[in-house]
N, CA, C and O of each residue as an XYZ file, in Angstrom:
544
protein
N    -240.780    -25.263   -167.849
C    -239.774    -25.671   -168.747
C    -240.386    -26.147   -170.056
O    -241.297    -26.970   -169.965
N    -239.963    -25.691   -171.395
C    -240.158    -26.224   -172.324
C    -239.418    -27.479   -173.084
O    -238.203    -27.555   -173.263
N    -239.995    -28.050   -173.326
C    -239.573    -29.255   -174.347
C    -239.439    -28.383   -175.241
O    -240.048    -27.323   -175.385
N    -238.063    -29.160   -176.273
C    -237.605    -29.280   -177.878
C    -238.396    -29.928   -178.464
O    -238.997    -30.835   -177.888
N    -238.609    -29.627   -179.790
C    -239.280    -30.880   -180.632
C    -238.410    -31.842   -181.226
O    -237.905    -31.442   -182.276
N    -238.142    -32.787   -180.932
C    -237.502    -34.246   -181.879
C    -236.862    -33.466   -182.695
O    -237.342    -32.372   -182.994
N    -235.446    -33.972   -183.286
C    -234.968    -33.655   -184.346
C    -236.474    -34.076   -186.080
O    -236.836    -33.314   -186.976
N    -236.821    -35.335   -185.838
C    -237.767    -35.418   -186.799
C    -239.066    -34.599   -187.157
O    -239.977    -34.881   -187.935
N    -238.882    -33.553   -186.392
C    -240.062    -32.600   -186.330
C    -239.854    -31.580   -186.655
O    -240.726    -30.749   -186.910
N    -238.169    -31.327   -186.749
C    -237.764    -29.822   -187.575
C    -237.921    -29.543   -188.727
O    -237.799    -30.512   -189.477
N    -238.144    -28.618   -189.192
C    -238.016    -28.421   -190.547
C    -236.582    -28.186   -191.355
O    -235.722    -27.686   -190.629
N    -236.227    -28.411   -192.511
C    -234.893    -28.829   -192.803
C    -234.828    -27.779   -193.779
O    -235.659    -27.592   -194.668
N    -233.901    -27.175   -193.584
C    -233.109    -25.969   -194.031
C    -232.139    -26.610   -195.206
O    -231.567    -27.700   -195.230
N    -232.160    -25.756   -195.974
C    -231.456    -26.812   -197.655
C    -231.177    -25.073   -197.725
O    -231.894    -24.073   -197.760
N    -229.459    -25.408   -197.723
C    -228.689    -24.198   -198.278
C    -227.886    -24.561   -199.568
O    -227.260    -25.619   -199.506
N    -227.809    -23.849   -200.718
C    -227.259    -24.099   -201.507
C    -226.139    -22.995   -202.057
O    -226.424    -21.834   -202.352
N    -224.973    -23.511   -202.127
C    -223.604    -22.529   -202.419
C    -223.543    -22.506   -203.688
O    -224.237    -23.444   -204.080
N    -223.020    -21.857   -204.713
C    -222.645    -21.488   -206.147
C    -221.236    -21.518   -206.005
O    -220.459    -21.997   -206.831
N    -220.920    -20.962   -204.869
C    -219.417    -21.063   -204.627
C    -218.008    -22.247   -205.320
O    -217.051    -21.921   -206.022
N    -218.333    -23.471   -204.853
C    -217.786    -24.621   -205.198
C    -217.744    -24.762   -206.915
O    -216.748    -24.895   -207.625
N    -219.466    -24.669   -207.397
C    -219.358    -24.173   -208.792
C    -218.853    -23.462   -209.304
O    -218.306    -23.978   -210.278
N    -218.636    -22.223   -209.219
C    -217.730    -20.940   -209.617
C    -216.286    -21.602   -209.871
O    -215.813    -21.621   -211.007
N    -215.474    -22.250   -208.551
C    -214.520    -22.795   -208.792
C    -214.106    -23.256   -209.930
O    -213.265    -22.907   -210.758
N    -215.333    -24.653   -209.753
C    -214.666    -25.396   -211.084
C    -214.760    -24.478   -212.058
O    -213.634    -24.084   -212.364
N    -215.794    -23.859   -212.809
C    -215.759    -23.312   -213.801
C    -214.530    -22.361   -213.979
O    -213.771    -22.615   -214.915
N    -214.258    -21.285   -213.170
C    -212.989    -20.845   -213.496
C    -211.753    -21.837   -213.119
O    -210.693    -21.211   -213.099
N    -211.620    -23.151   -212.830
C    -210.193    -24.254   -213.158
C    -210.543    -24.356   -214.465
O    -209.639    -24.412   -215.298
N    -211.907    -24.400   -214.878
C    -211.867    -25.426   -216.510
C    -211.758    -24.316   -217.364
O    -211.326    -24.674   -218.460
N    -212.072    -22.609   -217.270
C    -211.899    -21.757   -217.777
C    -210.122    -21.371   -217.836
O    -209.343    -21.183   -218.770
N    -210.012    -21.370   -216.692
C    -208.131    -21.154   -217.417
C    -207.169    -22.213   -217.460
O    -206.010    -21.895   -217.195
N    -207.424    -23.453   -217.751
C    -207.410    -24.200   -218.302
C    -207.460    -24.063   -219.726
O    -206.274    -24.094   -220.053
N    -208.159    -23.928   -220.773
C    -208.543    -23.892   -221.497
C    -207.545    -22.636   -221.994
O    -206.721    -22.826   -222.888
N    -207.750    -20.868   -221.094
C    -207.021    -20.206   -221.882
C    -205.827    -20.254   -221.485
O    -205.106    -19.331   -221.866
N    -205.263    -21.245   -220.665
C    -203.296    -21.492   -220.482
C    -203.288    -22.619   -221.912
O    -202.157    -22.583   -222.396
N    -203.785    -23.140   -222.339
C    -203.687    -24.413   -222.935
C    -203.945    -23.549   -224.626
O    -203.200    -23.968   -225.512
N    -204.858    -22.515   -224.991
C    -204.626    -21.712   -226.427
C    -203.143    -21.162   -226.367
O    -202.402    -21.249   -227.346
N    -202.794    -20.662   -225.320
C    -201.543    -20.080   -225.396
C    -200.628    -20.840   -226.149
O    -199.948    -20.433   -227.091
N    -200.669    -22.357   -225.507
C    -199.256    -22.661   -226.120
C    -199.397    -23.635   -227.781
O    -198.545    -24.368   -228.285
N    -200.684    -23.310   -228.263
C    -201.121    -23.529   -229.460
C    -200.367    -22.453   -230.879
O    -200.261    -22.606   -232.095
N    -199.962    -21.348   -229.875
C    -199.561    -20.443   -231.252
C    -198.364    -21.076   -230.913
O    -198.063    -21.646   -229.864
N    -197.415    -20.819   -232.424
C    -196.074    -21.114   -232.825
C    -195.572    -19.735   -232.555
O    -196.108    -18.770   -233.101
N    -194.995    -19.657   -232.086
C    -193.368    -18.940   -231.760
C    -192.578    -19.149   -231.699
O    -191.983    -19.717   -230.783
N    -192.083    -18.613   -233.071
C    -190.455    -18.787   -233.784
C    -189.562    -17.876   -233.694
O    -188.366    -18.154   -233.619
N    -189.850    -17.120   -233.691
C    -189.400    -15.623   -233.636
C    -189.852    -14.204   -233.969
O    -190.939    -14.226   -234.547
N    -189.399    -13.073   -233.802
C    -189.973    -12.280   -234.322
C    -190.593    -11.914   -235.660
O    -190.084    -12.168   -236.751
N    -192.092    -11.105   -235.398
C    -192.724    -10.998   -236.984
C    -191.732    -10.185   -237.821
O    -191.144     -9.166   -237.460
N    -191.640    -10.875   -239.122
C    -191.414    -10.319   -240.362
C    -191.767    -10.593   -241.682
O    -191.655    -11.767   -242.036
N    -192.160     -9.792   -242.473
C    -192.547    -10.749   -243.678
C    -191.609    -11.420   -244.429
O    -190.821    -10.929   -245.237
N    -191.729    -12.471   -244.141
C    -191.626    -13.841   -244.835
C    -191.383    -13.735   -246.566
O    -192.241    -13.115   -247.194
N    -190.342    -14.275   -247.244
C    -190.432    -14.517   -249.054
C    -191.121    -15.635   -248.800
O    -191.422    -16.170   -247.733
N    -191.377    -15.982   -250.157
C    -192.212    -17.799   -250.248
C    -191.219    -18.113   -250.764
O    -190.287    -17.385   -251.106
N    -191.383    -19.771   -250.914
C    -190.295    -20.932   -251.572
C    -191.585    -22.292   -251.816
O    -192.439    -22.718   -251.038
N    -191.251    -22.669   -253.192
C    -192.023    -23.954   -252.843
C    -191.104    -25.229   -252.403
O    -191.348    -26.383   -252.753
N    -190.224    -24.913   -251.741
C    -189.482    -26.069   -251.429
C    -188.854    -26.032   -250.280
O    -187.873    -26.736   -250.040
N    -189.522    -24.955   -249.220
C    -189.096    -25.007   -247.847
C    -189.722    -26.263   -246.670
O    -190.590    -27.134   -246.723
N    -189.007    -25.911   -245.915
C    -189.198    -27.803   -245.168
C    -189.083    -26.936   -243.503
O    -188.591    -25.812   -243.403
N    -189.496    -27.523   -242.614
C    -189.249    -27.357   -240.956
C    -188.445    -28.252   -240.608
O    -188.505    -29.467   -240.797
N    -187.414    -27.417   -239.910
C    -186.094    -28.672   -239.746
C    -186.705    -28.756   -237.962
O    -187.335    -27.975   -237.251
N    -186.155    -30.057   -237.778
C    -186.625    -30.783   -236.269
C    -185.177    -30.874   -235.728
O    -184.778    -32.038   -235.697
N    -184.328    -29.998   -235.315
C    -183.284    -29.859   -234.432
C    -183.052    -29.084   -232.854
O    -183.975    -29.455   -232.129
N    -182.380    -28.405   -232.325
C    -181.930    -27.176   -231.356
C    -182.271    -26.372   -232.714
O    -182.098    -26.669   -233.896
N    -182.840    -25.206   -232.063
C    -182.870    -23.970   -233.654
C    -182.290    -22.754   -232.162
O    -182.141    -22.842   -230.944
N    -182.156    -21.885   -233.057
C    -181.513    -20.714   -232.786
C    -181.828    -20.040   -233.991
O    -181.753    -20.393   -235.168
N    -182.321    -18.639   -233.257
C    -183.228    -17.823   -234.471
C    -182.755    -16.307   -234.501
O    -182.699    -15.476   -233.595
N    -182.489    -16.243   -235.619
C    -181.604    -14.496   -235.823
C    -182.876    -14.320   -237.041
O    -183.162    -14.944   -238.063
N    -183.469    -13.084   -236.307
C    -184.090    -11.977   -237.178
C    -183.397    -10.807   -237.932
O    -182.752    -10.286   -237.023
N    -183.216    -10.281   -238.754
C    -182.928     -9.322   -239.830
C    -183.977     -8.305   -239.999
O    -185.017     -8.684   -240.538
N    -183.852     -6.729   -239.524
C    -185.328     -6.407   -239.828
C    -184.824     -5.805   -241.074
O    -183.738     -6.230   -241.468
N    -185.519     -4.730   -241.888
C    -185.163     -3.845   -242.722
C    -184.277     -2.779   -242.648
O    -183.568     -2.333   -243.549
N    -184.404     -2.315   -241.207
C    -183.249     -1.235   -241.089
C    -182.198     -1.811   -240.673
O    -181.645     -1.004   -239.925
N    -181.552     -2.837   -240.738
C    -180.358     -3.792   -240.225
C    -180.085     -4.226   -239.077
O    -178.970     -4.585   -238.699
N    -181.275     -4.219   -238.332
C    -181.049     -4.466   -236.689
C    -180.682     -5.598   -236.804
O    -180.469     -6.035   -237.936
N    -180.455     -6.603   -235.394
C    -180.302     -7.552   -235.425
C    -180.764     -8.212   -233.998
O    -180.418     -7.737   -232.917
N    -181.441     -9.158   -234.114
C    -182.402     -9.754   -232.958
C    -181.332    -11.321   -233.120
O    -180.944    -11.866   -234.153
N    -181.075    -11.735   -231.579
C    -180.750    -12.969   -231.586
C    -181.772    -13.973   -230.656
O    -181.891    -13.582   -229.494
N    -182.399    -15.008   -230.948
C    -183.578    -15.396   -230.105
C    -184.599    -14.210   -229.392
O    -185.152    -14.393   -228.307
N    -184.721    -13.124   -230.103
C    -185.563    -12.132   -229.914
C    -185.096    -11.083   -228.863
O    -185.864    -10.325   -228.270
N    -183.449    -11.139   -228.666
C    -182.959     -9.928   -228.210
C    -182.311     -9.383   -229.242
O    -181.718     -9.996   -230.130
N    -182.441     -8.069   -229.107
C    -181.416     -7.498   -230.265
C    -179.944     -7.137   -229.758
O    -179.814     -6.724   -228.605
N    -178.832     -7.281   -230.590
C    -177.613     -7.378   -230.447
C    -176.853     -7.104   -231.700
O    -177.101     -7.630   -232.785
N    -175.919     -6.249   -231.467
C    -174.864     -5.678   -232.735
C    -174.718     -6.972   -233.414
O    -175.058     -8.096   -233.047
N    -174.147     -6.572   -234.472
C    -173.413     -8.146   -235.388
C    -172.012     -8.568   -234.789
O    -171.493     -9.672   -234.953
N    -171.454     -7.456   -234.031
C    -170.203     -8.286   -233.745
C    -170.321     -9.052   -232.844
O    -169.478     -9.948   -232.803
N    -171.576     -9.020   -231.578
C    -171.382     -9.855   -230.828
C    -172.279    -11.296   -231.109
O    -172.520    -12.223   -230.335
N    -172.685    -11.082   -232.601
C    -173.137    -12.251   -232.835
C    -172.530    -13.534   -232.698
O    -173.214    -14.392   -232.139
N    -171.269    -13.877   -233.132
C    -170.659    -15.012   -232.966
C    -170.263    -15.837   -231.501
O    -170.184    -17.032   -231.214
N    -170.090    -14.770   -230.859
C    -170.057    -15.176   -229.350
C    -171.055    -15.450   -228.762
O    -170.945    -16.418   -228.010
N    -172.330    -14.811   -228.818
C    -173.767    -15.160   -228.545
C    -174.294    -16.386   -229.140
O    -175.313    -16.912   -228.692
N    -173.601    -16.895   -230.194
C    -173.928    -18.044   -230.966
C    -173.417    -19.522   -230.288
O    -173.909    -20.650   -230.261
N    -172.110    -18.886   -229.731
C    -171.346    -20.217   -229.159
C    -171.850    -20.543   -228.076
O    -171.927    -21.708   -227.686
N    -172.342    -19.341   -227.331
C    -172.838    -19.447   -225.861
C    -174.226    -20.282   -225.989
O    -174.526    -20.968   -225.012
N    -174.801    -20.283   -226.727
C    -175.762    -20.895   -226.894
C    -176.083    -22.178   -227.925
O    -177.133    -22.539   -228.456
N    -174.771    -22.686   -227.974
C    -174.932    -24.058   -228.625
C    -174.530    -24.910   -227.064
O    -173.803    -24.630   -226.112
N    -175.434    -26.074   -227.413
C    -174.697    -27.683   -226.649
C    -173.858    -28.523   -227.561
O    -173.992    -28.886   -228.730
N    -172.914    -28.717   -226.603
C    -172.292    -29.663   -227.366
C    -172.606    -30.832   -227.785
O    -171.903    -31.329   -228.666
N    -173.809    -31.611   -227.227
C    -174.080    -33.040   -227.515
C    -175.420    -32.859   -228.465
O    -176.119    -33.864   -228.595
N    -175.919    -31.378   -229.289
C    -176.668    -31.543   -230.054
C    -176.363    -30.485   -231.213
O    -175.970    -29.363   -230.891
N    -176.498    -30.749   -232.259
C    -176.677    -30.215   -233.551
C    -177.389    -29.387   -233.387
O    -178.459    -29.603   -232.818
N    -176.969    -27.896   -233.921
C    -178.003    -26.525   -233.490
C    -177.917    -26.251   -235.259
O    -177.025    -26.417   -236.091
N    -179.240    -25.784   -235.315
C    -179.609    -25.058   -236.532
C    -179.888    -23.932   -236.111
O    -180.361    -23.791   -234.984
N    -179.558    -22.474   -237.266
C    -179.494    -21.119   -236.871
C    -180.623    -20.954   -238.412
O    -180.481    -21.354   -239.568
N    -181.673    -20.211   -237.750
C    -182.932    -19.707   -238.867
C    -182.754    -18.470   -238.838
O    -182.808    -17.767   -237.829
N    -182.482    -18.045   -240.172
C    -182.239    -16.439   -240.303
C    -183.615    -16.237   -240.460
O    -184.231    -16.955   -241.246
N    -184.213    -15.317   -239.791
C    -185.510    -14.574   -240.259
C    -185.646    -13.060   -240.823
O    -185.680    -12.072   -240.090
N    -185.707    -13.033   -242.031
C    -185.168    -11.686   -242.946
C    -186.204    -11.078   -243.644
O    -186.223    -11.324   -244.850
N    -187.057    -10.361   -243.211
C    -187.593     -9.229   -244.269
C    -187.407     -9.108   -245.352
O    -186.298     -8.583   -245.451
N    -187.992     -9.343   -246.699
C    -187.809     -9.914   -247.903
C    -187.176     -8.657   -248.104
O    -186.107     -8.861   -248.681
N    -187.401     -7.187   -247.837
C    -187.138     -6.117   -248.152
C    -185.475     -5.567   -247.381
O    -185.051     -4.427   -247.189
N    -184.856     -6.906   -247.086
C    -183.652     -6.463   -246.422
C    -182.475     -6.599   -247.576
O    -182.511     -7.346   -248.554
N    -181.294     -5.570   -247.158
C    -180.717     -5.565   -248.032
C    -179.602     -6.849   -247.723
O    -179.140     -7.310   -246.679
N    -179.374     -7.255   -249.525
C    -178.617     -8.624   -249.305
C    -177.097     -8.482   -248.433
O    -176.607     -9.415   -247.798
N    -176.529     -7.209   -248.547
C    -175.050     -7.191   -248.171
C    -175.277     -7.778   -246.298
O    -174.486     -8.537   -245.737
N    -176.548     -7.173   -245.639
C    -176.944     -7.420   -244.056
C    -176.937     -9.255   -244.033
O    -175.966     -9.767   -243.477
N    -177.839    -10.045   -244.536
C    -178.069    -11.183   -244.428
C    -176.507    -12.120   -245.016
O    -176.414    -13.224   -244.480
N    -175.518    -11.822   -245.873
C    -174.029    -12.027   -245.702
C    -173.325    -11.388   -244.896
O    -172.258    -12.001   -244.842
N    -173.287    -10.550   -244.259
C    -172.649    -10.304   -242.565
C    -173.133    -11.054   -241.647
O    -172.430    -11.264   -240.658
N    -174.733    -11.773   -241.759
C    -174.936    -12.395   -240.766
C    -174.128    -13.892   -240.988
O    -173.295    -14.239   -240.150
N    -174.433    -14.754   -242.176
C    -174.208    -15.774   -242.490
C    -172.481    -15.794   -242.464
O    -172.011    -16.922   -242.312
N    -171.733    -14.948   -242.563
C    -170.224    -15.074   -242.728
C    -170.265    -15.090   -240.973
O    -169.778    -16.130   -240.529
N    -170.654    -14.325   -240.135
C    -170.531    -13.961   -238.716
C    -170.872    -15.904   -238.473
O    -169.892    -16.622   -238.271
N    -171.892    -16.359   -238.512
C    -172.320    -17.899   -238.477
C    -171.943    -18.581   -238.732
O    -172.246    -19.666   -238.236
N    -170.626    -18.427   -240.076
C    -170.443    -19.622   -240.721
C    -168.902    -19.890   -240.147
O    -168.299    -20.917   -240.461
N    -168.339    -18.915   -239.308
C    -167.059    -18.987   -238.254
C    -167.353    -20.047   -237.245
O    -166.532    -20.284   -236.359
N    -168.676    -20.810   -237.347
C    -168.671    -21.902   -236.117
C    -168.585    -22.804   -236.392
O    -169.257    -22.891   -237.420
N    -168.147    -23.747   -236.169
C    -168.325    -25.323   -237.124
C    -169.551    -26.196   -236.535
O    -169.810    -26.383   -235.346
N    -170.093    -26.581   -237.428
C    -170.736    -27.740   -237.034
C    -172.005    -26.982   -236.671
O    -172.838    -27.467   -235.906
N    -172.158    -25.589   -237.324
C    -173.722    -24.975   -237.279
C    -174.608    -25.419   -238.433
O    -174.073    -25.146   -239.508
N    -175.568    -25.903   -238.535
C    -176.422    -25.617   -239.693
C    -177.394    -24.389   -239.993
O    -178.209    -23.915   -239.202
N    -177.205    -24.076   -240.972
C    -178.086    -22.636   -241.990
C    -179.686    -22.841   -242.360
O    -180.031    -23.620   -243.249
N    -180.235    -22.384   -241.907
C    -181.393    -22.342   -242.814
C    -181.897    -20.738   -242.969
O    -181.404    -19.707   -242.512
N    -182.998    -20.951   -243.744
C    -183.194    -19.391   -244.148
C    -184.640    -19.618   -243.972
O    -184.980    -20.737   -244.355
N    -185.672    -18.821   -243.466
C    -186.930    -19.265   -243.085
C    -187.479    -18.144   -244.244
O    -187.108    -17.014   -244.560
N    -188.800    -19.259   -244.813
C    -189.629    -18.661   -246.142
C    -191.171    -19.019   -245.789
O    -191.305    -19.876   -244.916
N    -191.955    -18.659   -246.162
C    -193.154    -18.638   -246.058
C    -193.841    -20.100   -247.629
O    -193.586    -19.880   -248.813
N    -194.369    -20.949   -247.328
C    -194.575    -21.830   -248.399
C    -195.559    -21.194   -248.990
O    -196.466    -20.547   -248.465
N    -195.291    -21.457   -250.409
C    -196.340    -21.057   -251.340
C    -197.953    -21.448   -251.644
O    -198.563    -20.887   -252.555
Protein backbone atom coordinates (compact mmCIF):
# COMPACT_ATOMS: atom_id res chain seq x y z
CA UNK A 1 0.00 0.00 0.00
CA UNK A 2 1.09 3.39 -0.76
CA UNK A 3 0.97 6.45 1.29
CA UNK A 4 -0.26 10.05 -0.08
CA UNK A 5 1.95 12.83 0.50
CA UNK A 6 0.52 15.54 3.09
CA UNK A 7 -1.49 18.05 1.50
CA UNK A 8 1.77 20.40 2.40
CA UNK A 9 3.87 18.50 0.08
CA UNK A 10 1.80 19.05 -3.08
CA UNK A 11 2.60 21.20 -5.45
CA UNK A 12 -0.01 24.00 -6.06
CA UNK A 13 -1.57 24.40 -9.26
CA UNK A 14 -2.47 28.33 -9.88
CA UNK A 15 -5.11 28.46 -12.69
CA UNK A 16 -5.88 31.64 -14.03
CA UNK A 17 -9.32 32.59 -16.01
CA UNK A 18 -9.55 35.78 -18.39
CA UNK A 19 -13.02 34.85 -18.40
CA UNK A 20 -14.44 36.99 -15.39
CA UNK A 21 -12.20 39.80 -17.03
CA UNK A 22 -13.70 39.67 -20.42
CA UNK A 23 -16.97 40.21 -18.57
CA UNK A 24 -16.33 43.22 -16.97
CA UNK A 25 -14.76 44.73 -19.84
CA UNK A 26 -17.59 44.07 -22.17
CA UNK A 27 -20.33 45.54 -19.03
CA UNK A 28 -18.01 48.71 -19.06
CA UNK A 29 -17.80 48.51 -22.94
CA UNK A 30 -21.58 48.68 -23.57
CA UNK A 31 -22.05 50.74 -21.09
CA UNK A 32 -20.32 53.32 -22.48
CA UNK A 33 -21.81 52.61 -26.13
CA UNK A 34 -25.71 52.51 -24.62
CA UNK A 35 -24.79 55.74 -22.78
CA UNK A 36 -23.24 57.75 -26.51
CA UNK A 37 -26.50 56.80 -27.82
CA UNK A 38 -28.54 58.84 -25.80
CA UNK A 39 -26.04 61.85 -26.11
CA UNK A 40 -27.28 62.64 -29.71
CA UNK A 41 -30.38 64.98 -29.84
CA UNK A 42 -33.29 63.73 -31.62
CA UNK A 43 -35.75 66.07 -32.66
CA UNK A 44 -36.88 64.98 -35.60
CA UNK A 45 -36.25 64.27 -38.93
CA UNK A 46 -33.05 65.70 -40.94
CA UNK A 47 -33.69 68.78 -42.87
CA UNK A 48 -31.92 71.74 -43.61
CA UNK A 49 -32.53 74.10 -41.21
CA UNK A 50 -32.86 78.42 -42.18
CA UNK A 51 -30.82 80.37 -39.46
CA UNK A 52 -32.38 83.09 -37.13
CA UNK A 53 -30.37 85.03 -34.69
CA UNK A 54 -33.10 85.00 -32.34
CA UNK A 55 -34.20 81.42 -32.05
CA UNK A 56 -34.57 79.98 -28.47
CA UNK A 57 -35.35 75.97 -27.35
CA UNK A 58 -38.66 75.95 -25.86
CA UNK A 59 -38.77 73.46 -22.61
CA UNK A 60 -42.43 72.08 -22.98
CA UNK A 61 -44.41 68.55 -24.43
CA UNK A 62 -43.10 69.29 -28.19
CA UNK A 63 -44.67 67.56 -30.98
CA UNK A 64 -42.72 67.71 -34.19
CA UNK A 65 -44.11 68.03 -37.86
CA UNK A 66 -41.46 67.87 -40.56
CA UNK A 67 -42.13 69.53 -44.06
CA UNK A 68 -39.84 68.01 -46.64
CA UNK A 69 -39.49 69.74 -50.08
CA UNK A 70 -41.74 67.66 -52.02
CA UNK A 71 -44.69 68.36 -49.48
CA UNK A 72 -44.69 65.25 -47.54
CA UNK A 73 -45.61 65.37 -44.24
CA UNK A 74 -43.99 63.53 -41.19
CA UNK A 75 -45.81 63.78 -37.79
CA UNK A 76 -43.28 62.78 -34.84
CA UNK A 77 -41.44 61.03 -37.70
CA UNK A 78 -44.37 59.17 -39.27
CA UNK A 79 -45.53 60.44 -42.36
CA UNK A 80 -49.22 61.28 -42.74
CA UNK A 81 -51.50 63.27 -45.30
CA UNK A 82 -52.36 66.86 -44.05
CA UNK A 83 -55.82 66.03 -43.49
CA UNK A 84 -55.21 63.72 -40.91
CA UNK A 85 -53.05 66.09 -39.32
CA UNK A 86 -55.39 67.69 -36.93
CA UNK A 87 -56.69 64.57 -35.49
CA UNK A 88 -53.21 63.13 -35.02
CA UNK A 89 -52.52 66.36 -33.21
CA UNK A 90 -55.36 66.00 -30.67
CA UNK A 91 -54.56 62.43 -30.11
CA UNK A 92 -51.46 63.35 -28.98
CA UNK A 93 -51.87 66.25 -26.71
CA UNK A 94 -52.42 65.82 -22.63
CA UNK A 95 -54.59 67.65 -21.18
CA UNK A 96 -52.74 68.69 -18.00
CA UNK A 97 -49.74 69.96 -20.17
CA UNK A 98 -49.07 72.66 -22.68
CA UNK A 99 -47.86 71.00 -26.02
CA UNK A 100 -45.72 72.93 -28.40
CA UNK A 101 -45.84 71.81 -32.19
CA UNK A 102 -42.11 72.46 -34.05
CA UNK A 103 -42.57 72.71 -37.65
CA UNK A 104 -39.41 71.36 -39.19
CA UNK A 105 -39.28 72.81 -42.87
CA UNK A 106 -36.69 72.66 -45.51
CA UNK A 107 -35.76 76.18 -46.18
CA UNK A 108 -36.44 75.14 -49.84
CA UNK A 109 -40.19 74.35 -49.07
CA UNK A 110 -42.77 76.05 -50.65
CA UNK A 111 -44.52 78.73 -48.38
CA UNK A 112 -48.27 77.85 -49.49
CA UNK A 113 -47.21 73.82 -47.68
CA UNK A 114 -45.96 75.33 -44.26
CA UNK A 115 -49.65 77.56 -44.15
CA UNK A 116 -51.66 74.33 -44.69
CA UNK A 117 -49.72 73.03 -41.97
CA UNK A 118 -50.03 75.98 -39.49
CA UNK A 119 -53.90 76.69 -40.44
CA UNK A 120 -54.41 72.57 -40.00
CA UNK A 121 -52.63 73.46 -36.16
CA UNK A 122 -53.99 76.49 -35.47
CA UNK A 123 -57.81 74.65 -35.34
CA UNK A 124 -56.58 73.47 -31.77
CA UNK A 125 -56.66 75.70 -28.97
CA UNK A 126 -54.26 76.05 -26.56
CA UNK A 127 -51.34 74.69 -29.06
CA UNK A 128 -48.21 76.62 -29.20
CA UNK A 129 -46.19 77.30 -32.72
CA UNK A 130 -42.79 77.32 -33.11
CA UNK A 131 -40.82 77.11 -36.25
CA UNK A 132 -37.37 75.38 -35.78
CA UNK A 133 -34.14 77.44 -37.31
CA UNK A 134 -30.70 76.68 -37.11
CA UNK A 135 -28.78 79.72 -34.91
CA UNK A 136 -26.49 81.78 -36.61
Amino acid sequence: MMRTPPESDRPVEIATTIVPLMDVVFAILTFFIMSTLYLTKSEGLIVNLPKASQSQQQQQTRVNITVFPNGTLALNEQVIPIEQLESNLRSLMIATQQTVVIINADKSVEHGNIVAVLDQVKKIEGIKVAIATQKL
